[in-house]
N, C-alpha and C positions, 0 to 999 in steps of 0.2 A: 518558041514552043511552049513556054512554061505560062507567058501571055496568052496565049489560045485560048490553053485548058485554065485558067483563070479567071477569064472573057465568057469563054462558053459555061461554065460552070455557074456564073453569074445572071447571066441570059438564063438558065436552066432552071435557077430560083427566081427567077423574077415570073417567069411564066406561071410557075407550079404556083406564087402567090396569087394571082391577079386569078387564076383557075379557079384556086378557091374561094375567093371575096365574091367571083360574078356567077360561077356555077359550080357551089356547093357539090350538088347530088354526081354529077362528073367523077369527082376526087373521093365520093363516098366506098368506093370499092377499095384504092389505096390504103384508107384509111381502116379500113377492117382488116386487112391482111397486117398492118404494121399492129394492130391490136391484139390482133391474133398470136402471132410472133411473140411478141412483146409478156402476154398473158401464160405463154407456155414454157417462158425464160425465167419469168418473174423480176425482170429485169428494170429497171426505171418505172415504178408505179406512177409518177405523176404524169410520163410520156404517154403511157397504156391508158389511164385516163382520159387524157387529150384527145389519143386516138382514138379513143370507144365514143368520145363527145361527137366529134366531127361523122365520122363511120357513118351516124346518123341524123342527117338533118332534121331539125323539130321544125316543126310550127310554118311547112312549106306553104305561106300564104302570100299574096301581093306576085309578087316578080324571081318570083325560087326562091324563099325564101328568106333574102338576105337582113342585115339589121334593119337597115334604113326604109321597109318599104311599111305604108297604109300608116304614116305618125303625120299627124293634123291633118288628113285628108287627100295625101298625096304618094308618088312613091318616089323617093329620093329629093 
């Protein structure tokens, strides 16, 4: 049992990462609600940060966004 929920839990972070690497604007609603939260606690400043960064994706150019896209003429 304890394997499951250590498996799935695992699974559960791995998705929610790759969510955010390939579509930002997806995870953008999450990401304001946790800053929201976070802002009205005054709890962990540099988390509320994080999450105010994310919340909103800048500069959605090339392929949503991400680091890697329009560097030397290509994307990725």
């Amino acid at each position: 049992m304890t394997q499951l929920l250590i498996v799935g839990l695992l699974v559960l972070l791995c998705a929610a990462y790759w969510l955010q690497r390939l579509v930002p604007a997806a995870t953008a609603p999450f990401w304001r609600g946790i800053a929201g939260v976070l802002h009205n606690t005054r709890f962990l400043p540099g988390l509320r940060l994080k999450a105010e960064r994310l919340s909103s994706p800048s500069g959605a150019q090339g392929c949503g966004g991400c680091k890697g896209c329009d560097k030397n003429g290509g994307c990725h």
